[in-house]
Structures are given as structure tokens and as C-alpha cells.
N, CA and C atoms as an extended XYZ file, in Angstrom:
222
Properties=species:S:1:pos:R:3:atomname:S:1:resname:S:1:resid:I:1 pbc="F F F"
N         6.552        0.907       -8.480 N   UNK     1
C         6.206       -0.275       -7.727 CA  UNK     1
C         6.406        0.016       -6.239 C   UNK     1
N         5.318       -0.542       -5.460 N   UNK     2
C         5.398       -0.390       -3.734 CA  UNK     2
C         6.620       -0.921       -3.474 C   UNK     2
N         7.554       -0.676       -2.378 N   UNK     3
C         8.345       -1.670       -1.586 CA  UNK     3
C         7.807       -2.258       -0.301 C   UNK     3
N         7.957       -3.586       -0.508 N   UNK     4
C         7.081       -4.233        0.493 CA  UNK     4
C         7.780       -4.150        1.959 C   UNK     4
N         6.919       -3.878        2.617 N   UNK     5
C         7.197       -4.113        4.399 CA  UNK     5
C         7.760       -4.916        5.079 C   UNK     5
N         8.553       -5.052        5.865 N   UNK     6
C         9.801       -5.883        6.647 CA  UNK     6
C         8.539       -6.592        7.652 C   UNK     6
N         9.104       -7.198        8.188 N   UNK     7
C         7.843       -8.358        9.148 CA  UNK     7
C         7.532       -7.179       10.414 C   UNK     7
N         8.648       -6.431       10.605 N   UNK     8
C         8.553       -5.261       11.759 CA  UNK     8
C         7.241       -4.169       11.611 C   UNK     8
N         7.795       -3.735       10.508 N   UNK     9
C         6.864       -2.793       10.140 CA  UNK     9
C         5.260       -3.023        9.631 C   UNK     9
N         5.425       -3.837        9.412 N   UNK    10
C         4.227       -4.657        8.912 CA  UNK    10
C         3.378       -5.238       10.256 C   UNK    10
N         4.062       -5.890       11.147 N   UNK    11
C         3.330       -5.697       12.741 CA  UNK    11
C         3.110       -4.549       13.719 C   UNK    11
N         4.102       -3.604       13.611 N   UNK    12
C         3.774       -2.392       13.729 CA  UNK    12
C         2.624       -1.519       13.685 C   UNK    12
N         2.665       -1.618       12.096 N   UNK    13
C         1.332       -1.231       11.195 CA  UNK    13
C        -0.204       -1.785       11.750 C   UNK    13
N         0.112       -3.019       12.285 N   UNK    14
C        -1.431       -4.093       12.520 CA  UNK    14
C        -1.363       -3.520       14.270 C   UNK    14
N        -0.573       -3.729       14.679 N   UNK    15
C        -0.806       -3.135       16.245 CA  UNK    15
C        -1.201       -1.375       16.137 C   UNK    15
N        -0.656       -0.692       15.560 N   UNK    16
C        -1.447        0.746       15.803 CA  UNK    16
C        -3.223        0.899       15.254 C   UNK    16
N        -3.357       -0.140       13.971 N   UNK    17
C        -4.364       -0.236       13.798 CA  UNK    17
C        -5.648       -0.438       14.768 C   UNK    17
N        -4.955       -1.763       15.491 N   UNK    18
C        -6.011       -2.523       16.512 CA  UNK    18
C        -5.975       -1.313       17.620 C   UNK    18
N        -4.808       -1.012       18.204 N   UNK    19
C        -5.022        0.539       19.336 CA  UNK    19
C        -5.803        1.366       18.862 C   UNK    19
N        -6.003        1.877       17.452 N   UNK    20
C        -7.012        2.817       16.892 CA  UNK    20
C        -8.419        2.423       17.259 C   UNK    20
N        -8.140        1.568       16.997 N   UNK    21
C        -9.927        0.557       16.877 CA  UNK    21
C       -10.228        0.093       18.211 C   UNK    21
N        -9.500        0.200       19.018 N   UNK    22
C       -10.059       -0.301       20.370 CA  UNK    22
C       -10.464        0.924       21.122 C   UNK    22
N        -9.892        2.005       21.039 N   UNK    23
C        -9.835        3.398       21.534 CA  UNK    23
C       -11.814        3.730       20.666 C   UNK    23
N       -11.839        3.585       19.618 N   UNK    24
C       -13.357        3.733       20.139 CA  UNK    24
C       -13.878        5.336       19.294 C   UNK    24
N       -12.661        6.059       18.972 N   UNK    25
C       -12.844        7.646       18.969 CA  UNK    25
C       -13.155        7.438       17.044 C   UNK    25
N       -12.989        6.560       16.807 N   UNK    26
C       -12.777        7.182       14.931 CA  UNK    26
C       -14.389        6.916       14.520 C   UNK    26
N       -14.273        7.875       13.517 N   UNK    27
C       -16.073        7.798       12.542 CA  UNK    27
C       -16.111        6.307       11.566 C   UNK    27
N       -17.068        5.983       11.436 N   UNK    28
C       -17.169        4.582       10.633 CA  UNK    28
C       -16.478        4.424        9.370 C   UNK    28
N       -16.528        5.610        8.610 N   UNK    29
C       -15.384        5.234        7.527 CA  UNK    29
C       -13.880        5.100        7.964 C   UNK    29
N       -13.656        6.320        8.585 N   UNK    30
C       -12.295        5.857        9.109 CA  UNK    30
C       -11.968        4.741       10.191 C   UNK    30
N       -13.014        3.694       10.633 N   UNK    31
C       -12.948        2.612       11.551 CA  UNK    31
C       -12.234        1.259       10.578 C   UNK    31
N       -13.596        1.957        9.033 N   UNK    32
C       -13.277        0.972        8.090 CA  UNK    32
C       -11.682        1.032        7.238 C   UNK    32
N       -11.305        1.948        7.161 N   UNK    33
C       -10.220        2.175        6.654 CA  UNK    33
C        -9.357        1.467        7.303 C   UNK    33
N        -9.353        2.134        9.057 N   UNK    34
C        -8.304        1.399        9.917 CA  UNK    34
C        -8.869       -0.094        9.595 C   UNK    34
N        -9.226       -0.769        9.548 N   UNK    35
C        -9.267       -1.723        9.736 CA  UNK    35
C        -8.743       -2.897        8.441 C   UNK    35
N        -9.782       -2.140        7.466 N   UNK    36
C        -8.708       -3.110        6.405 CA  UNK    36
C        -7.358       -3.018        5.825 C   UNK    36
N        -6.950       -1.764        6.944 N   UNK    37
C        -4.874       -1.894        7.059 CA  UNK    37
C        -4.130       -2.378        7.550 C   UNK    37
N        -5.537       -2.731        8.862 N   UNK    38
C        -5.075       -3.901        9.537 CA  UNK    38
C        -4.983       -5.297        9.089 C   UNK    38
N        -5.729       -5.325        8.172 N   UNK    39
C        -6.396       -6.998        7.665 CA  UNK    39
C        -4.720       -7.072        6.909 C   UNK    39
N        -4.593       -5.939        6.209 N   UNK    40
C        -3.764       -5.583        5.376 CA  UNK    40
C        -2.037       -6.270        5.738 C   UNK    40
N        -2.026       -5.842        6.864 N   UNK    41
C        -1.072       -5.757        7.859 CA  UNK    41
C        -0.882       -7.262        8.280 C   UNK    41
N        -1.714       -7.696        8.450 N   UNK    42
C        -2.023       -8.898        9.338 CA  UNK    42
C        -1.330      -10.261        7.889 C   UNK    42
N        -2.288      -10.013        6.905 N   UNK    43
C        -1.406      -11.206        5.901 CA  UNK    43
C        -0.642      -10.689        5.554 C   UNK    43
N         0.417       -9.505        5.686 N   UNK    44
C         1.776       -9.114        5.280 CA  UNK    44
C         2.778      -10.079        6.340 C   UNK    44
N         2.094       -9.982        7.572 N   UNK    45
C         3.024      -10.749        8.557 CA  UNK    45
C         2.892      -12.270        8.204 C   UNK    45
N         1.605      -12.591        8.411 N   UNK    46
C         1.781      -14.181        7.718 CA  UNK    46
C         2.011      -14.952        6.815 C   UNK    46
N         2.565      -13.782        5.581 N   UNK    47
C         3.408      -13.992        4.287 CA  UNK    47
C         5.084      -14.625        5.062 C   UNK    47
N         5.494      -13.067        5.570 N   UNK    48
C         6.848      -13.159        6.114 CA  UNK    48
C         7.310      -14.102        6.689 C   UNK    48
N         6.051      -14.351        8.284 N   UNK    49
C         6.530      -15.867        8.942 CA  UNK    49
C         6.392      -17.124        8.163 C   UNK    49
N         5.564      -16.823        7.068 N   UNK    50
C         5.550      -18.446        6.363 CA  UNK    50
C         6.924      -18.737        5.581 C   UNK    50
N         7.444      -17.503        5.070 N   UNK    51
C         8.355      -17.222        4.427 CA  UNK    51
C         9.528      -17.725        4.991 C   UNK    51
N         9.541      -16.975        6.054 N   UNK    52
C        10.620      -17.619        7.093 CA  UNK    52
C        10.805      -19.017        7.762 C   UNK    52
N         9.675      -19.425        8.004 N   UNK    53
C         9.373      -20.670        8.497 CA  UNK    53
C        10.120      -21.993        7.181 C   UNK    53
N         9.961      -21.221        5.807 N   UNK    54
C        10.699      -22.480        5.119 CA  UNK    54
C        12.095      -22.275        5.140 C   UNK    54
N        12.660      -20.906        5.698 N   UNK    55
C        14.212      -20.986        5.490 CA  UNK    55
C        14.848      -21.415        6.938 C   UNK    55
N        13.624      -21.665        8.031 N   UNK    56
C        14.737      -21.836        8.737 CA  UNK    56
C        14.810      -23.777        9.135 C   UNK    56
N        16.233      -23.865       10.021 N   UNK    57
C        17.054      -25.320        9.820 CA  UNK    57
C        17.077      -25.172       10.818 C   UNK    57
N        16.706      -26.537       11.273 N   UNK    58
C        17.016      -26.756       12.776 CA  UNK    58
C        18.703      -27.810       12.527 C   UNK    58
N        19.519      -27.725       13.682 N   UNK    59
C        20.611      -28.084       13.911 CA  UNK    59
C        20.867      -29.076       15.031 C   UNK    59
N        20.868      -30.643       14.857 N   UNK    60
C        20.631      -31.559       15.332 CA  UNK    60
C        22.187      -31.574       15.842 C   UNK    60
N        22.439      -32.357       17.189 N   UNK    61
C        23.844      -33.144       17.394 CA  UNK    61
C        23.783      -34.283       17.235 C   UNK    61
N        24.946      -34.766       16.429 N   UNK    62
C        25.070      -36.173       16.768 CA  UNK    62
C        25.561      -37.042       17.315 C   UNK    62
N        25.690      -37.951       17.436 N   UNK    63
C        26.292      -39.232       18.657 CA  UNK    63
C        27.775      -38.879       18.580 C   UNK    63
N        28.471      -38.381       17.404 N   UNK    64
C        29.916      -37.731       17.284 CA  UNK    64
C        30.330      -36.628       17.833 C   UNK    64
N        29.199      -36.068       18.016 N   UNK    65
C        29.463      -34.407       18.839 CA  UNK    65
C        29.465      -33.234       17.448 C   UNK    65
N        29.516      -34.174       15.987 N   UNK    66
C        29.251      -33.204       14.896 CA  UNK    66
C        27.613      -32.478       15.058 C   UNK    66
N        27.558      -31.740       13.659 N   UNK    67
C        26.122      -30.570       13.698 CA  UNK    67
C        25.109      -31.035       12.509 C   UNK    67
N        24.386      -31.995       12.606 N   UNK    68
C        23.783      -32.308       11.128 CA  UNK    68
C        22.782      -31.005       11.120 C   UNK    68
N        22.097      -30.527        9.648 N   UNK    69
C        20.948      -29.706        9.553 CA  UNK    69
C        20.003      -30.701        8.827 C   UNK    69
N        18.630      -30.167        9.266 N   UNK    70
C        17.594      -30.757        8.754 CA  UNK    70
C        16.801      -29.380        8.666 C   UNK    70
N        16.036      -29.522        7.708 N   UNK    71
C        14.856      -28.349        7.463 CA  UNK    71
C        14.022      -28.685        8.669 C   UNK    71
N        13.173      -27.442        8.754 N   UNK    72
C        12.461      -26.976        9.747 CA  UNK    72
C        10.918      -27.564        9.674 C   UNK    72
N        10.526      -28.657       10.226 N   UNK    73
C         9.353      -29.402       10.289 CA  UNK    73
C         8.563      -29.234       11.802 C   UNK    73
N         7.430      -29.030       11.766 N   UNK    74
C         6.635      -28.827       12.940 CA  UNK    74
C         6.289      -30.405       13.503 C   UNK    74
């Protein structure tokens, strides 16, 4: 089984892609390759941030000076 990519590496991965592809130098298969590693790359990260986005808590003060948490709502 693959081990899946950290949010780092996985943006990493999508930024060298797009530098490949902007540079202009690769043959069409290998444009295509780079590219759907990028695509690749690209919903690995928007797995992670969605991922993340439900664990994180925002930390309210209250009129007591205590710390209530509430989940993380846009």
C-alpha cells in the first residue's frame, strides 16, 4: 500500500510540477504526465486542508476572562 503525502509534500509536488510546465522545455507526453501529478497533487492538498479545516477550534473569551471552544465555522 502507498503512504500518503503530508500537506507539505504534496504542495511541493504541485509547485515543481507547475515550474516544469511553465518553463516550456518538456515534450507533450511528458507535459502530460507533469501535469496530471499536478492535478494529482493539487486534490491531495485539498483533501488535507479540508481535513484540517474540520479539526480545527476556534477559542472564544468570555465575559469571565475563561476560554470557551467552538468548532471551526466560516
Amino acid at each position: 500500500m502507498a503512504k500518503k503525502k503530508g500537506f507539505e509534500s504534496s504542495l511541493k509536488a504541485l509547485e515543481d510540477a507547475v515550474s516544469r510546465l511553465e518553463e516550456g522545455d518538456l515534450e507533450l507526453e511528458e507535459s502530460l504526465k507533469t501535469f496530471e501529478q499536478g492535478v494529482k497533487s493539487a486534490a491531495e492538498c485539498r483533501k488535507a486542508l479540508a481535513k484540517v479545516e474540520l479539526q480545527v477550534e476556534t477559542l472564544l473569551k468570555q465575559p469571565d476572562g475563561s476560554l470557551s471552544r467552538e468548532a471551526f465555522d466560516e
